[in-house]
C-alpha positions as CSV (number, residue, x, y, z in Angstrom):
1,X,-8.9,3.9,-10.1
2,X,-7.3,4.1,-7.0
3,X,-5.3,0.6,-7.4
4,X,-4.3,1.3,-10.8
5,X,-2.9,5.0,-10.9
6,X,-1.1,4.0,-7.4
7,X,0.4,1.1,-9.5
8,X,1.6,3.2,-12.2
9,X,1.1,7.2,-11.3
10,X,1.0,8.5,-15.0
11,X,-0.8,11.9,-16.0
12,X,-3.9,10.9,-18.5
13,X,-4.3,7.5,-16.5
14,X,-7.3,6.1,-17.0
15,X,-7.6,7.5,-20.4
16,X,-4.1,5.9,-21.2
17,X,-5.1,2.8,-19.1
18,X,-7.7,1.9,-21.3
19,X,-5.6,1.6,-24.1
20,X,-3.3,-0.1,-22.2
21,X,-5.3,-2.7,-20.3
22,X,-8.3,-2.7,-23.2
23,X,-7.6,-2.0,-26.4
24,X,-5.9,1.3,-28.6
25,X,-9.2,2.2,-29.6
26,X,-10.8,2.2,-26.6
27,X,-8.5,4.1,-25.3
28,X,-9.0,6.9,-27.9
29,X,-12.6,6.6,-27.3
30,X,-12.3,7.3,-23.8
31,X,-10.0,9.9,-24.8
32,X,-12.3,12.1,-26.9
33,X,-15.4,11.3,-24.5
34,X,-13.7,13.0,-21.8
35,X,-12.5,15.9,-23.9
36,X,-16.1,16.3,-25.3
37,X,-17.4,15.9,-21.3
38,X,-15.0,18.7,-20.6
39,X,-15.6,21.0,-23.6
40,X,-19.6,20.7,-22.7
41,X,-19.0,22.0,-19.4
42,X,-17.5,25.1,-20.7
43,X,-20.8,26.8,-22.2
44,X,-23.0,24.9,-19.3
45,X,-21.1,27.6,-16.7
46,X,-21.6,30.5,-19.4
47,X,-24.6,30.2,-19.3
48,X,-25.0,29.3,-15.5
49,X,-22.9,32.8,-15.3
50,X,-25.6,35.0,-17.3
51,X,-28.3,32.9,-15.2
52,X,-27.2,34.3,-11.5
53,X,-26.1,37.6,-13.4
54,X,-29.7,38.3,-14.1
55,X,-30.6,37.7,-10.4
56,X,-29.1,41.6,-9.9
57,X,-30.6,43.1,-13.4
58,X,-31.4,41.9,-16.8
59,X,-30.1,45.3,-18.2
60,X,-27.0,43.6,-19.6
61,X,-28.5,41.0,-22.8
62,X,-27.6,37.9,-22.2
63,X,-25.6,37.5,-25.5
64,X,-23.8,40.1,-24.4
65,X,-22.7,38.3,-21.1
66,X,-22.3,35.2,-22.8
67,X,-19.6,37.3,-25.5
68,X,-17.7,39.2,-22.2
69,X,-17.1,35.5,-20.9
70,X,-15.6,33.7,-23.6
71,X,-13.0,36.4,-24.0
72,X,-12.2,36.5,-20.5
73,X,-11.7,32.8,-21.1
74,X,-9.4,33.0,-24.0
75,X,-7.8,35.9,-21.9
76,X,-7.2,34.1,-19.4
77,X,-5.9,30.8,-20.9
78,X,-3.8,32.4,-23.7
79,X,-2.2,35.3,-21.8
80,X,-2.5,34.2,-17.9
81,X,-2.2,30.5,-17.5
82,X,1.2,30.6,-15.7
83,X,-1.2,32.2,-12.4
84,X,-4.2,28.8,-13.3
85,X,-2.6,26.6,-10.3
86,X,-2.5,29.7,-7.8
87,X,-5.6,31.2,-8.6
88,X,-7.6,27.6,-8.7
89,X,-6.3,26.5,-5.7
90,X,-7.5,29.9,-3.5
91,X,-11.2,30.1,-5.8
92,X,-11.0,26.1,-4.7
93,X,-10.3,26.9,-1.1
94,X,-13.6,29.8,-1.1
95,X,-15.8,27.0,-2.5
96,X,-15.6,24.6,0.4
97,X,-15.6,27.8,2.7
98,X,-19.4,28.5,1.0
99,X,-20.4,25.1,1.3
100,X,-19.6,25.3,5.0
101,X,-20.9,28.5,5.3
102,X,-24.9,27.4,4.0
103,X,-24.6,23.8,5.9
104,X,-23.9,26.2,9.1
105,X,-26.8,28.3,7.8
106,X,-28.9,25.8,7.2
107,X,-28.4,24.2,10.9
108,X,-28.7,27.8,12.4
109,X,-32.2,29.1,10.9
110,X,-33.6,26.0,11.0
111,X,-33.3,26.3,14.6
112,X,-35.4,29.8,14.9
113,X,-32.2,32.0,14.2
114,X,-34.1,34.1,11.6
115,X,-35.6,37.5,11.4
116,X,-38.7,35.6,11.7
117,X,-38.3,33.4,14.2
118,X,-39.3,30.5,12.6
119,X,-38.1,27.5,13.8
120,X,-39.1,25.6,11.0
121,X,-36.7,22.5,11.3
122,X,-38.0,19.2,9.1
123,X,-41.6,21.1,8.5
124,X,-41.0,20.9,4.7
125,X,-40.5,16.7,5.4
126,X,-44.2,16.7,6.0
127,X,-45.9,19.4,4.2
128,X,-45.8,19.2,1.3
129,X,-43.6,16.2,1.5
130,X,-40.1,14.2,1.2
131,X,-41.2,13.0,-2.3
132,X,-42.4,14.9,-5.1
133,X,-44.4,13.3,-7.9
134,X,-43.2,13.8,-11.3
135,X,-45.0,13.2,-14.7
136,X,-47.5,10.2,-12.8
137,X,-49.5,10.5,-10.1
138,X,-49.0,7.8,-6.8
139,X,-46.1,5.9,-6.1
140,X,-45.1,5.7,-9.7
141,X,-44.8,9.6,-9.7
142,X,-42.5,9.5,-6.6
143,X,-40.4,7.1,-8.3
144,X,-39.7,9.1,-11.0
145,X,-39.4,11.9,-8.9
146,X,-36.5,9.7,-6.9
147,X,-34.8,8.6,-10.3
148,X,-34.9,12.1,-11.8
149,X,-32.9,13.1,-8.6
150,X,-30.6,10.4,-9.2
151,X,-30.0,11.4,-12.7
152,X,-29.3,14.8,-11.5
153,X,-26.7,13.4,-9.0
154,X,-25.0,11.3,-11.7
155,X,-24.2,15.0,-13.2
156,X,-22.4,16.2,-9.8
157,X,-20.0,13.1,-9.5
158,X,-17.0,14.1,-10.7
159,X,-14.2,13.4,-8.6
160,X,-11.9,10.7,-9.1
161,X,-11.3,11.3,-12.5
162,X,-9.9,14.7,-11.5
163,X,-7.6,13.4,-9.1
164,X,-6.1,11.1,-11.2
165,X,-5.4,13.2,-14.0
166,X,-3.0,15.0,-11.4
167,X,-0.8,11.5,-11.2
168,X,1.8,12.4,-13.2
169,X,3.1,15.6,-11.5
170,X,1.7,14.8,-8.0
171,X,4.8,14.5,-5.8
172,X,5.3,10.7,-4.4
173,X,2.4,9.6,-5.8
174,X,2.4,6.0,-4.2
175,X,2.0,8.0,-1.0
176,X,0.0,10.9,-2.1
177,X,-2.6,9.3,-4.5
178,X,-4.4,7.0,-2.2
179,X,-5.0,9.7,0.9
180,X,-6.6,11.7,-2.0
181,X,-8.3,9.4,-3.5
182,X,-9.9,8.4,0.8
183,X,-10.2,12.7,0.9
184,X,-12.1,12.8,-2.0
185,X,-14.6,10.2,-1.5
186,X,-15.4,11.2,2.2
187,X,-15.4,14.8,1.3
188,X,-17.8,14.8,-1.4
189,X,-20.0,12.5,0.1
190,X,-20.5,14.5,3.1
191,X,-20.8,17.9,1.3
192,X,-23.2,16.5,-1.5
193,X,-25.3,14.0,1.3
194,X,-25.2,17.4,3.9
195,X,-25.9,19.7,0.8
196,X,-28.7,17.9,-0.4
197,X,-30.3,17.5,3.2
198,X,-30.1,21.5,3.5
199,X,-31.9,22.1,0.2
200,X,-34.8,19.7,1.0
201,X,-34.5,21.6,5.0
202,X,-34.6,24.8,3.9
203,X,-36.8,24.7,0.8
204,X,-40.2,22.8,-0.3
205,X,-40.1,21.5,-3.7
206,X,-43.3,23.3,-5.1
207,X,-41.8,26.8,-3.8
208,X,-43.3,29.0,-6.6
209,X,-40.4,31.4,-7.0
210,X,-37.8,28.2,-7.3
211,X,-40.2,27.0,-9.9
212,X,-40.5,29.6,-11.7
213,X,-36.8,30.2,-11.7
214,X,-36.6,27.0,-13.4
215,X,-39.4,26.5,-15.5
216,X,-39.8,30.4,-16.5
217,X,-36.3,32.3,-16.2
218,X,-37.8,34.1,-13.5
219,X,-34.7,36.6,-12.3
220,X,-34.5,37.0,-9.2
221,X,-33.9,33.6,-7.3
222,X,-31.2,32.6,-9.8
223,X,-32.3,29.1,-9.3
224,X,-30.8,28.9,-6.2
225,X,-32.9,27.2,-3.2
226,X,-30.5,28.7,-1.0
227,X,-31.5,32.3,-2.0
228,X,-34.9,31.3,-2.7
229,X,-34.7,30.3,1.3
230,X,-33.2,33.9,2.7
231,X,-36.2,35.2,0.9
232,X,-38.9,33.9,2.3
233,X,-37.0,34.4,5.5
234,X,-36.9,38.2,4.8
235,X,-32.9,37.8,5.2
236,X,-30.8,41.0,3.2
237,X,-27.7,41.4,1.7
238,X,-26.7,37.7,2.9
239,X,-28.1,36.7,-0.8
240,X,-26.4,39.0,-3.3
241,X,-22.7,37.9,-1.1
242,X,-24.2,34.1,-1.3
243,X,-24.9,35.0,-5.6
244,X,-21.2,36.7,-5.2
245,X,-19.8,33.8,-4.6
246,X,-21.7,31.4,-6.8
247,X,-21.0,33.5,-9.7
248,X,-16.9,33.5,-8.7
249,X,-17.2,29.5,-8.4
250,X,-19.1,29.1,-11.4
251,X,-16.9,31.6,-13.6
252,X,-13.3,29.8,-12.0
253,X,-15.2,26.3,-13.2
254,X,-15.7,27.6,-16.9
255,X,-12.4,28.6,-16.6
256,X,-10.9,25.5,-15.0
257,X,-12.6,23.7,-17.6
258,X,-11.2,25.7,-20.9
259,X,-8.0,25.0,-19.3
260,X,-8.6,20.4,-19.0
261,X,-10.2,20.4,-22.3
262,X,-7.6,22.2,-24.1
263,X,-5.1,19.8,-22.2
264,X,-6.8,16.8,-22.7
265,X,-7.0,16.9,-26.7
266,X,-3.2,18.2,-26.6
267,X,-2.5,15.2,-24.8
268,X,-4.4,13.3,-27.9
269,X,-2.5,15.2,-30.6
270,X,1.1,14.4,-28.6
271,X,-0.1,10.3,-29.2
272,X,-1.3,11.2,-32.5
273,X,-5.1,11.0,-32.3
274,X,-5.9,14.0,-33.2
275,X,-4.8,16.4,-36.3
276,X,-0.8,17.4,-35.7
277,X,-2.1,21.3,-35.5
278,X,-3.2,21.1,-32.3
279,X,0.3,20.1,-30.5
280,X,1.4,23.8,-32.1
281,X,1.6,26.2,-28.7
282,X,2.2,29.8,-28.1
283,X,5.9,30.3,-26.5
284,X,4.8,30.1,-22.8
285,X,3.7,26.5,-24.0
286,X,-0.4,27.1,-24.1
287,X,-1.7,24.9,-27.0
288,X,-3.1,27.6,-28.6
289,X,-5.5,25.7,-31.3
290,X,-6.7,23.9,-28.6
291,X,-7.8,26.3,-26.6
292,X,-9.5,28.4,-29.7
293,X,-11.2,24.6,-30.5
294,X,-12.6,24.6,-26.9
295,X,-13.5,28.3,-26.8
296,X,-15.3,27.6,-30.6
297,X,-17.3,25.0,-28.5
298,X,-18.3,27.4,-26.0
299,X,-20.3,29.4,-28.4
300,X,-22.8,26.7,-28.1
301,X,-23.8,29.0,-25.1
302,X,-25.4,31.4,-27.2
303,X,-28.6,28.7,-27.8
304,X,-29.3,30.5,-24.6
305,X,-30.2,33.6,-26.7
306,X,-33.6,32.2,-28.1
307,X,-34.6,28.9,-25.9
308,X,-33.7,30.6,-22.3
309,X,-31.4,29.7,-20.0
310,X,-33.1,26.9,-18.1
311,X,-33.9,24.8,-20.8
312,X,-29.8,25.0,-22.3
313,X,-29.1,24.2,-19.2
314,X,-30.9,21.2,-19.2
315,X,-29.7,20.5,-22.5
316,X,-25.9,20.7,-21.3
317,X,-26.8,19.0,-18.0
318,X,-27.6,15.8,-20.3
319,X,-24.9,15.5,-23.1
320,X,-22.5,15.9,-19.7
321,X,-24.2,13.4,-17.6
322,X,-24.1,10.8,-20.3
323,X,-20.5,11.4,-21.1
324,X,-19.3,11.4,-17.1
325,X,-21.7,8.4,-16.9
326,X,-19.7,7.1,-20.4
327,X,-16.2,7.9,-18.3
328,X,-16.8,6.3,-15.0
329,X,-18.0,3.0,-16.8
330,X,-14.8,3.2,-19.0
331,X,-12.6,3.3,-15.6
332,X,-14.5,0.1,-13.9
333,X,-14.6,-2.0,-16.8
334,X,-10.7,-0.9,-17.3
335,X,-10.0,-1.8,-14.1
336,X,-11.8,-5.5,-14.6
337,X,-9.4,-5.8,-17.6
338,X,-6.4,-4.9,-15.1
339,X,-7.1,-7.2,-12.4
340,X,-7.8,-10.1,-14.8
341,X,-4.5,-9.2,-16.1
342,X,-2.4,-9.3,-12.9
343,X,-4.2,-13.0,-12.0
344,X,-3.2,-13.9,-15.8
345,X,-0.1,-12.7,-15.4
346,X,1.0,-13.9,-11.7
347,X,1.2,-11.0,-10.0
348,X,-0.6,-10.9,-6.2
349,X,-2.7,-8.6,-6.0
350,X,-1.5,-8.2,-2.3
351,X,2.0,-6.6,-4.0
352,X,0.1,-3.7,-4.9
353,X,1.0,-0.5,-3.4
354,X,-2.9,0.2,-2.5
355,X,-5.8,-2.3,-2.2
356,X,-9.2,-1.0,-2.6
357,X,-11.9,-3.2,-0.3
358,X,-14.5,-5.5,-1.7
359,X,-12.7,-5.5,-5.7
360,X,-13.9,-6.9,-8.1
361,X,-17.3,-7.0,-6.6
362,X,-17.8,-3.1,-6.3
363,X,-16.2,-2.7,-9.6
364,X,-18.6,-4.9,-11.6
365,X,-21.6,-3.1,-9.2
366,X,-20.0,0.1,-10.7
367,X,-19.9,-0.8,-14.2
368,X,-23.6,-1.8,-13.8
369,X,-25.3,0.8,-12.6
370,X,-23.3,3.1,-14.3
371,X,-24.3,1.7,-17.4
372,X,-27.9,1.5,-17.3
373,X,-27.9,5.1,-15.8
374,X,-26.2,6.4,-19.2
375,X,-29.3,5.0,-20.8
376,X,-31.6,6.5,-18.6
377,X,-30.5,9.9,-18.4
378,X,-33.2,11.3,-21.5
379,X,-36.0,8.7,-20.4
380,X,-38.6,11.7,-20.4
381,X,-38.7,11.9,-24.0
382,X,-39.8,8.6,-24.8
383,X,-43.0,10.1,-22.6
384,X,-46.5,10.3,-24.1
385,X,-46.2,14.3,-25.2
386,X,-42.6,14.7,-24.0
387,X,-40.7,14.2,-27.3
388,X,-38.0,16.9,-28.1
389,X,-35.2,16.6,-30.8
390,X,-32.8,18.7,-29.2
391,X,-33.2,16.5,-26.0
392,X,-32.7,13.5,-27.5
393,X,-29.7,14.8,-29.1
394,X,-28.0,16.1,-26.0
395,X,-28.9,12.8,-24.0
396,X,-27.6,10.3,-26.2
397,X,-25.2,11.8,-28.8
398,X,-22.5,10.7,-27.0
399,X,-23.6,7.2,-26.6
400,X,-23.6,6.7,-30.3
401,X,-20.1,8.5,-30.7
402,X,-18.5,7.0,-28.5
403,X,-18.8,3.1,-30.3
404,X,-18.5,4.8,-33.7
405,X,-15.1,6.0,-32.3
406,X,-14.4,2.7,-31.2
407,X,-15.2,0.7,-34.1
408,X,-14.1,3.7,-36.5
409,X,-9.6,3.3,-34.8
410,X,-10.2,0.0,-34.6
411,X,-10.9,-0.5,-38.2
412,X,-8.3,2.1,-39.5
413,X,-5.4,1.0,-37.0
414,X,-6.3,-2.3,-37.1
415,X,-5.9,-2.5,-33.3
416,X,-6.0,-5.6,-30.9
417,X,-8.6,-6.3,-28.2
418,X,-6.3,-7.2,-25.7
419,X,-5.7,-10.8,-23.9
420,X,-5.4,-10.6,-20.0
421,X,-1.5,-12.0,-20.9
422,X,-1.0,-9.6,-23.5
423,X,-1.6,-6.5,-21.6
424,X,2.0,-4.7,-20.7
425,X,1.9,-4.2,-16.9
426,X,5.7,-3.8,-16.3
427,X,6.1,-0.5,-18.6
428,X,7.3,2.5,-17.0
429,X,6.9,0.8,-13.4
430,X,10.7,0.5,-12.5
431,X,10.7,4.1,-13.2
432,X,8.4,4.7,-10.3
433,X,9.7,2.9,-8.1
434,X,13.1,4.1,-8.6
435,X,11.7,7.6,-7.9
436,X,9.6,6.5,-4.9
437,X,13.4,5.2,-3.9
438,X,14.5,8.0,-3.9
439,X,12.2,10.2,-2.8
440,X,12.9,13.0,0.1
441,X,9.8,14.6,1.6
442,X,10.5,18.3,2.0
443,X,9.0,19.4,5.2
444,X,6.5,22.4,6.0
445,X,8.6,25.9,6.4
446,X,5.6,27.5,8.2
447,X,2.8,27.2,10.5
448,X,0.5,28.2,7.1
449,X,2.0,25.5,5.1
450,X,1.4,22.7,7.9
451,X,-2.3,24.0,8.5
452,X,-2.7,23.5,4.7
453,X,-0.9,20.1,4.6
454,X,-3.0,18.9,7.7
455,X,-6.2,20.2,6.2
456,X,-6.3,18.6,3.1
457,X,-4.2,15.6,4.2
């Protein structure tokens, strides 16, 4: 993504890319895959919202919860948009600070700085164990143990797709894009590799209140493994601040969310691939129907109400893991399209203004693995005695929309699978480079803005 959206910095890129480099359709296939991946993640923090609320008390149904949220949503998108970028930016900022925070807890308990003085360190390693067995017994169970982590990790990539959608308004974005792209990968890799390595330090996997959390909507833990940790450590108040917090990042997510899906299926009405009523907007410019459309979505949350939160939870975690999956091998097989068009077309790959390392090898290892993970994602229900109809639905609806989307433009429009020399890759690039031309970087006016610039630069 990186080589492409530094090549031509547009907002929707790789959306717009793939009908560019591929083909129309694909393009609008990608385009309602990632607005259905965004719309999905909207009821999936409702009802991760009622989940940690219930930690404190269950006085409150959790219909009720799940009603308060969506109209704090369409509150906050219709009426109070104009404050989205200040208020993301600081909920943003106390995210990484509580990731910090439990990696620095982590590091000190496990040392003996507990009420209990238990220096526990790697004791959960050995008993009862690194690897947990899941639905076979032996080294098969471990493996499926192992792939069912990896399935869950495939949910928590995100990442580059959210940085490029920022393209189009980032300020020199030939210069910009590229250190954010480096930030990004670094950053999440150490936060996810260091936050995993905490949860396995601080909690073992057959903890009975963590399983019952998420196998029983037991209230209390919240399904946290953190909190679940400060309990059995005797620790106070540290978990109802630690909940706090969760709750604020998982409400600002929902919220963050509401906010890209509405956009993203704007974006698809403006190009007309999607009914002309959602391009009507509100005079501060919010597209109104499509926020209502996303917020309709949401209600979703409310199967919460008679199968319990953990297993919609489940449900949401699977229709979004095969659509990210979906997305991510949509941007590596674009990019194979791209480079085969710049060697079709004569241009050096060496004139671009950012070279990713070991292309198109990682690409194609990208495209692979993410591809076969999209179809491994509901596995479990092809088990003997672990068939469900709602599972299979939320693992691989998406997979079936998405080619009947495909094939459904392409028949309509009549659109062209591309050639390597057909593919336009001199649109709209003067235009950057004029502006890169003349670009000016305004300097930091205070010591605050140049801790800021140096801290996520």
């Amino acid at each position: 993504m990186a080589e492409m959206v530094t090549y031509l910095p547009i907002s929707s890129p790789f959306i717009r890319f793939a009908g560019r480099y591929v083909d129309e359709a694909f393009g609008v296939a990608a385009g309602y895959n990632f607005f259905v991946f965004e719309a999905m993640l909207v009821p999936f923090e409702i009802v991760a919202c009622t989940l940690i609320i219930n930690y404190w008390s269950d006085a409150v149904p959790a219909g009720g919860i799940i009603a308060i949220v969506i109209v704090l949503y369409g509150l906050l998108n219709v009426f109070a948009v104009k404050w989205y970028g200040e208020s993301e930016f600081w909920l943003a900022l106390g995210k990484v600070f509580l990731i910090v925070g439990l990696i620095f807890f982590t590091f000190i308990t496990m040392l003996g700085g507990n009420p209990q003085r238990d220096r526990f360190g790697f004791r959960f390693w050995r008993d009862p164990g690194a690897f947990a067995e899941l639905y076979r017994t032996g080294s098969l169970g471990r493996f499926c143990g192992f792939l069912q982590c990896l399935i869950q990790a495939s949910f928590t990539i995100a990442g580059p797709d959210y940085v490029s959608m920022a393209a189009g308004e980032a300020a020199n974005p030939r210069v910009v894009m590229p250190r954010a792209y480096n930030q990004v990968f670094f950053r999440l890799a150490a936060f996810f590799v260091l936050g995993s390595l905490a949860v396995g330090i601080n909690v073992p996997y057959n903890d009975q209140e963590l399983s019952d959390a998420y196998e029983n909507d037991a209230p209390g833990a919240a399904a946290s493994p953190y909190v679940v940790a400060m309990n059995r450590l005797r620790i106070e108040v540290l978990p109802d601040i630690v909940n706090a917090l969760v709750l604020s990042a998982a409400f600002s997510a929902g919220n963050s969310y509401v906010y890209c899906a509405s956009r993203s299926l704007f974006g698809l009405a403006l190009e007309g691939k999607a009914p002309r009523v959602f391009t009507r907007c509100t005079r501060n410019g919010v597209p109104v129907y499509c926020v209502l459309l996303v917020l309709l979505l949401s209600l979703l949350s409310f199967l919460q109400v008679s199968n319990g939160s953990a297993k919609v939870l489940q449900w949401f975690v699977n229709l979004v893991t095969a659509s990210q999956l979906i997305n991510f091998s949509v941007m590596t097989f674009t990019y194979t399209r791209f480079k085969r068009a710049l060697a079709a077309q004569g241009i050096p790959r060496s004139s671009l203004p950012y070279k990713g390392r070991f292309q198109p090898f990682l690409a194609y290892y990208s495209l692979t693995g993410t591809f076969i993970m999209t179809f491994l994602g509901g596995y479990p229900v092809f088990l003997p005695g672990k068939w469900s109809i709602p599972t299979f639905l939320f693992s691989y609806t998406m997979i079936g929309v998405f080619p009947l989307l495909f094939f459904g433009w392409k028949f309509i429009k009549k659109t062209k699978w591309l050639e390597p020399k057909e593919v336009d890759l001199v649109k709209d690039v003067e235009e950057i480079e004029a502006y890169q031309r003349a670009y000016v970087e305004k300097p930091a006016n205070s010591r605050f803005e140049r801790a800021l610039d140096w801290t996520f630069s």
